[in-house]
N, C-alpha and C positions, 0 to 999 in steps of 0.2 A: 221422688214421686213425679207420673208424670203433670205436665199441666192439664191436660185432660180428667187425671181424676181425680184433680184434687175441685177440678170445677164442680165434678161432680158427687165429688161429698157435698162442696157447700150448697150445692141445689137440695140435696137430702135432709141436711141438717137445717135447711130453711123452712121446707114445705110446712105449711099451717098443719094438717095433722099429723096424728103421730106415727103416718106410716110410713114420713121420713127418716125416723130414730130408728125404728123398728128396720130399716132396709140398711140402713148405716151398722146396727150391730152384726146385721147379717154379713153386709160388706168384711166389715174388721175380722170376722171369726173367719170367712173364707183366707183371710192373708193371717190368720195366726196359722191356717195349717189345718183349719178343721176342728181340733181336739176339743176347745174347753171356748166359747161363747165370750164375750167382754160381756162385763154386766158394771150397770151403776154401786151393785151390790156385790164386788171379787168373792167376797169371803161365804157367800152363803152358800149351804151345804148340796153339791153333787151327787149323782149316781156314780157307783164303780163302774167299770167295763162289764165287773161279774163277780159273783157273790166273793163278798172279802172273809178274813179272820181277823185282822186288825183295825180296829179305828184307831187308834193314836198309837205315836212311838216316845219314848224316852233315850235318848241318843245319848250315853255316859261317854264322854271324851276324854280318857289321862294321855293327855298330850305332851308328845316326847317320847313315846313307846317303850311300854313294862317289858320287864324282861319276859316273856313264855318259858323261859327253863328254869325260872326261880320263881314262878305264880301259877302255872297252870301246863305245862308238858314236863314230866319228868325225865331227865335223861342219865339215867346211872350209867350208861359208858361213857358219856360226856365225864364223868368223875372218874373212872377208870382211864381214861386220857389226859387227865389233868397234866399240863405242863410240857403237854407234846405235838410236836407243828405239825401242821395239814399238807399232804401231796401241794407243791408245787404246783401239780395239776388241777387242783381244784380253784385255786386261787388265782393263775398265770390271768384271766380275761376281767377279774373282778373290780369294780372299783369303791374305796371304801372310805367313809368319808373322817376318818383319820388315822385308821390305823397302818403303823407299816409292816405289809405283808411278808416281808424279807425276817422280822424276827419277833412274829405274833405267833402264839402259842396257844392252846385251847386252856379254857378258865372252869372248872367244874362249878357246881354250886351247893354250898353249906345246908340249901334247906331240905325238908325230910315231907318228903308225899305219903299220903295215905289216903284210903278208897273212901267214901261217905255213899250213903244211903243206899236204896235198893239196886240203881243202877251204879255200884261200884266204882264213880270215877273220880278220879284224884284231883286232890286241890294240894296248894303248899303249905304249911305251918303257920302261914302270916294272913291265913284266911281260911280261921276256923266259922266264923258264922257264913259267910257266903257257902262255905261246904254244908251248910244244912239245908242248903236249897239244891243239891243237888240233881237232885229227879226232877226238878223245873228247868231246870239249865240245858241249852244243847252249846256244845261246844263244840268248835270248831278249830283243829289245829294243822290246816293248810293251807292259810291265806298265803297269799300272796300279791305283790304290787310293784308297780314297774319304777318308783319312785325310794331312791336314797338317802333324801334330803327332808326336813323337817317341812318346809314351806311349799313345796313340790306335791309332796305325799299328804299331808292335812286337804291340800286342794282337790288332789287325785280322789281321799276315802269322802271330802264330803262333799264333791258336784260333781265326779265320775271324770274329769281332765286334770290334768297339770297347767293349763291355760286360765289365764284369768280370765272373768267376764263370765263364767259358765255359772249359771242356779245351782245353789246348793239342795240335797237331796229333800230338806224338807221345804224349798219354795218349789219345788215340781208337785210334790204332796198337796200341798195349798192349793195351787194353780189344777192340778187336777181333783182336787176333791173337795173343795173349801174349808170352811172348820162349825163344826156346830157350836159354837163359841160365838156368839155377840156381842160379846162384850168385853173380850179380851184378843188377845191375836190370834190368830191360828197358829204361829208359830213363833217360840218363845226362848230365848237363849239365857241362860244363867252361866255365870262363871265364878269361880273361884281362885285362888292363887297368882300367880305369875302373871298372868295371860298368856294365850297359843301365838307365837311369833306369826302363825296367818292370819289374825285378829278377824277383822267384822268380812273375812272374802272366805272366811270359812262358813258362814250364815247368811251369805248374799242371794237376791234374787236374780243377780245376772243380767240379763235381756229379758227378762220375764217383769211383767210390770211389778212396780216397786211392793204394794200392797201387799207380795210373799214374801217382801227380805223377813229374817229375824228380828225379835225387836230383843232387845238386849233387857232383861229386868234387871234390877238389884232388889236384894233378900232385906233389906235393912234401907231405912230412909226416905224417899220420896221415891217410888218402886221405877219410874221412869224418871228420866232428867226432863227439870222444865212440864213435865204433865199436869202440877197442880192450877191450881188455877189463884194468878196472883191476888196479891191484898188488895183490899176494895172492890175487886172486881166480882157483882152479884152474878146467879145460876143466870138468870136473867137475862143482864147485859153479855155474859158472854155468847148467851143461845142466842139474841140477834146478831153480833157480831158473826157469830159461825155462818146464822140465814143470808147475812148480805153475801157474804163471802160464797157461799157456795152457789149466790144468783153469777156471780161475777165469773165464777170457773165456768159455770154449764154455758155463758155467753159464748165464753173465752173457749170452749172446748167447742160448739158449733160452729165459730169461726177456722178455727185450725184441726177438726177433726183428730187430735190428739189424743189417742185410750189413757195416754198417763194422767191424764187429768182427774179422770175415772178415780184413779187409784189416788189421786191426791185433795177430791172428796170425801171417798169413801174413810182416808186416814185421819182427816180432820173430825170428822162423825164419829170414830172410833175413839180418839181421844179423849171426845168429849163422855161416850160412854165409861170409859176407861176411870176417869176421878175417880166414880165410888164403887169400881170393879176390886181395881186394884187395889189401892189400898183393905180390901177384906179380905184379898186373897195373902197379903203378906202378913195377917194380922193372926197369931200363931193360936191367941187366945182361946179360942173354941177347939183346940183340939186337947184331950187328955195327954194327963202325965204320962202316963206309961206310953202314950205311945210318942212322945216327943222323950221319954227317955229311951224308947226302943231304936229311933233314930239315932240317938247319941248328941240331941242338938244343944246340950249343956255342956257337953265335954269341954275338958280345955286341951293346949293343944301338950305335949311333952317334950323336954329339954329335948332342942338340936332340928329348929326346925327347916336347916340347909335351902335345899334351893326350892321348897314349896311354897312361897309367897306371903314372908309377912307372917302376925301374929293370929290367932283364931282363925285357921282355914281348917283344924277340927270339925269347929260352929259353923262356919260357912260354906263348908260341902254338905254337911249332915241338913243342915238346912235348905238348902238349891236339892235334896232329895225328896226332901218333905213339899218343899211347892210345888216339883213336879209333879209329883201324888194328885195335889191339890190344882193343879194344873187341867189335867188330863180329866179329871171330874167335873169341872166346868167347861169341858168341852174342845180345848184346847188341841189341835191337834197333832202337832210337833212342838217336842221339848225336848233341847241340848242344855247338856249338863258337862261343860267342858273344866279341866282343872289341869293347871300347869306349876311344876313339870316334872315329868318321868325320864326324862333322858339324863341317864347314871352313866354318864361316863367314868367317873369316879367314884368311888364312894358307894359301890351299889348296895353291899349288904346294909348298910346305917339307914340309908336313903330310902331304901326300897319299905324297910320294915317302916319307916316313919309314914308313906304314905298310902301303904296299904293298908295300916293302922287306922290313919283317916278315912280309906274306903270303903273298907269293908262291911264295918257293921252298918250305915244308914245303907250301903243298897242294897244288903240280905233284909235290913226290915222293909225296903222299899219293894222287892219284889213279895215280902209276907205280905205287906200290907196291900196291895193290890188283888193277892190271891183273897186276903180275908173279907176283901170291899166288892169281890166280883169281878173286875177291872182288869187283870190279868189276862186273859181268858182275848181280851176284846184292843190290850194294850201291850205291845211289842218293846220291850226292853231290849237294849243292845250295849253292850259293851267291846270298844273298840278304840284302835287307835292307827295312828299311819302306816308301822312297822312295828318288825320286834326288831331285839338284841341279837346280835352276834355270839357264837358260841367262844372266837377267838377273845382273848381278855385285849383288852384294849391299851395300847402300846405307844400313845401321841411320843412324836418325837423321838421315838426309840426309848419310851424308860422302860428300865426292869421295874414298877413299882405300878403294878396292873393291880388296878381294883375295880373296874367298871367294865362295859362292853358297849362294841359301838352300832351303828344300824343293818339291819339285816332286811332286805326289801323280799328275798327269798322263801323262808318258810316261817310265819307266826300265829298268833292264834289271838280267837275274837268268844265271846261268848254271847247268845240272846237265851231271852225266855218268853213267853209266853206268845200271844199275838197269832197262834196257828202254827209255831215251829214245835217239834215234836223234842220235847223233855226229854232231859235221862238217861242222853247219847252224847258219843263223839264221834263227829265227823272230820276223816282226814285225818292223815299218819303223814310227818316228817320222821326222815333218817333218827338214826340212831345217835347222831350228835346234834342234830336240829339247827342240819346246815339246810336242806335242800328236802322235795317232799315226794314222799314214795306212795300215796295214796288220795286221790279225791281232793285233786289240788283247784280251791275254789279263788278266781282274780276277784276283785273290785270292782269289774262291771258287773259279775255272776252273781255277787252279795246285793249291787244294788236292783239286778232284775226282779234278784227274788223277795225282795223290801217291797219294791212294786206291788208284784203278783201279790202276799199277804193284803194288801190294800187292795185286790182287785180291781189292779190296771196290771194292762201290757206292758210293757218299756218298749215295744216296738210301735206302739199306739199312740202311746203319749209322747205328743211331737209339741215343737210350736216354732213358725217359722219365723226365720229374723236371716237378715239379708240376705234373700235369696236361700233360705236352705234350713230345713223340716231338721230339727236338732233334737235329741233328747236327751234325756240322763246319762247313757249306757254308749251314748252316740255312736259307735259302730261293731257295735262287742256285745257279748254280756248272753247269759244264759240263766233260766230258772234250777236252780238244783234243789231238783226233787228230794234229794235225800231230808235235806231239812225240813222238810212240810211235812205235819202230822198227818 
């Protein structure tokens, strides 16, 4: 900064009234870029650019990417090929991250599709209730993404780069729209399993002030780490303790003109809201049986539960679906529901049915249950992950003893529902082996334009500058497709 203005903040930040803060926030929003105002208050609720269809998203993550030709694209030549290698040419420029092309061979697959509901489209055998949501579903089987690798490609689907340091899709959400939630975050991340090898930079807020990172809940226990409020210590004494403290920041933030500070009041206020938020939000009690047995949140889990993380991730996905639910009712405006891991290299038929077993039925009742709440309509569901699978079976090392498949950054497929995208359909055709895509091939910045747009923002709009240079989600790419908007 230069010395000049940083003189002249603190002459702004001095002046006896207030229409030195008031010229100071103005300041700050002209060097964010214009878009979105600093406020003592990040999180409260925005205008769109222009009328939206979604207010909140539920962002489902099986991280490690599902196979598409054994859950949702059927390929019956892909099984008339079984056992037999790919042109040479298709393979000579590819890079893959472990199979060797020299004696990989195409792997068909065991499971048996069939059509559900009035728009006919096919799901696989190991996701009979999600096919009853059919006609809510739009599917999408031509993604596509520039990224190979697990930690590349997690960062690519959720802050639009491969580069650290970039906000994730729902601190831009935040940041441009706030959250009508007071008393919870705007944006909320649950996990299950393993963990996603890109951990907390898959929910970060980047260079966007902190007050949009994720904040990680747990479904069981003290819902935040550290949130409660220790022994001995009264409502009382802690609410003086916070007032001093927050006299000490606003000092501390006139002196240095610093926005983060902003955002490191506003988080401590939020905590403090947060004690007896939280805790009722994880508190399963008040809701009925049927519909905590419709979830499946009693299930336990079934022998061989390989590389899905530990005992009861049954329970604790069925569960991370149900708080979403409950989530997005109070207000909440982004919720990731991440579960690791899907990457079969080995082992895919064992693997796969064990953890589409655990997916299945809580997000078929989680989108019923939003339809039957109303919520749907106003709440964007998305299912997604990095990449898919390779059609070649996967050959580490050269073995004949192929049971898995390895990453396919080429053609895969994503499914959403509600929020304004139009039920019932699919969009986009990969080849006939579901190597490459011969229809309506949607990148990673086009999915996140058009996440945008249902929010009623631009991506070309919503900017915010950081050294020297107006950055968005989409950052130099990215397009609305229209087909998906109802």
């Amino acid at each position: 900064m230069h010395p000049l203005d940083h003189a002249r903040r603190r002459f702004l930040t001095s002046a006896a009234s207030g229409v030195g803060q008031l010229a100071l926030l103005s300041l700050l929003q002209d060097e964010a870029g214009g878009a979105t105002p600093v406020d003592a208050r990040p999180l409260v609720p925005r205008a769109s650019m222009f009328a939206p269809t979604a207010k909140s998203c539920i962002f489902i993550y099986p991280e490690g990417a599902p196979s598409q030709m054994d859950l949702w694209d059927p390929k019956p030549k892909l099984n008339e090929l079984h056992g037999q290698p790919l042109p040479e040419s298709m393979t000579r420029n590819v890079r893959f991250a472990f199979i060797q092309k020299e004696s990989a061979v195409l792997m068909g697959s065991p499971r048996k599709f069939t059509r559900h509901g009035e728009s006919g489209m096919e799901f696989s055998d190991l996701l009979p209730h999600l096919a009853t949501c059919a006609d809510d579903i739009l599917m999408v089987r031509s993604m596509r993404t520039d990224a190979f690798n697990h930690h590349p490609g997690q960062l690519l689907m959720n802050s639009g780069s491969m580069q650290f340091g970039r906000p994730s899709i729902g601190a831009w959400l935040g940041y441009g729209l706030g959250s009508a939630s007071q008393n919870l975050p705007g944006y909320v991340v649950l996990t299950s399993g393993r963990g996603t090898s890109g951990g907390a930079s898959n929910w970060s807020s980047g260079f966007l002030p902190s007050t949009y990172q994720g904040v990680l809940f747990r479904n069981q226990g003290e819902p935040v780490l550290h949130l409660n409020r220790p022994p001995g210590v009264s409502e009382r004494l802690e609410r003086g303790g916070l007032d001093a403290l927050k006299r000490l920041n606003e000092l501390h933030r006139q002196e240095v003109a610093d926005p983060e500070i902003d955002s490191r009041i506003a988080s401590y206020e939020l905590a403090f809201r947060m004690q007896s938020a939280a805790p009722e939000l994880i508190d399963l009690n008040s809701e009925s049986q049927a519909t905590l047995d419709a979830y499946g949140v009693d299930r336990t889990d079934p022998p061989g539960n390989f590389r899905s993380g530990g005992k009861g991730v049954f329970r604790s996905f069925a569960t991370n679906c149900l708080l979403a639910r409950r989530l997005v009712e109070r207000g909440v405006r982004f919720v990731n529901i991440f579960h690791a891991s899907w990457d079969h290299h080995s082992n895919l038929d064992k693997e796969l049915h064990f953890n589409a077993g655990m997916a299945d039925q809580p997000v078929a009742a989680l989108i019923k249950d939003l339809k039957r709440r109303g919520l749907l309509d106003s709440t964007l569901v998305i299912w997604m992950s990095e990449f898919g699978r390779t059609p070649l079976g996967e050959n580490r090392g050269g073995s004949t003893n192929v049971t898995g498949r390895d990453h396919h950054p080429f053609a895969f497929t994503l499914w959403m529902a509600g929020g304004g995208v139009k039920g019932g359909q699919v969009i986009g055709k990969s080849d006939e082996i579901g190597w490459g895509i011969v229809e309506d091939p949607v990148h990673i910045n086009d999915l996140h334009a058009t996440i945008l747009h249902l929010f009623g923002l631009d991506h070309l709009k919503l900017t915010y500058r950081f050294q020297g240079r107006d950055f968005r989600l989409t950052d130099v790419a990215g397009n609305v497709v229209q087909k998906l908007l109802a």
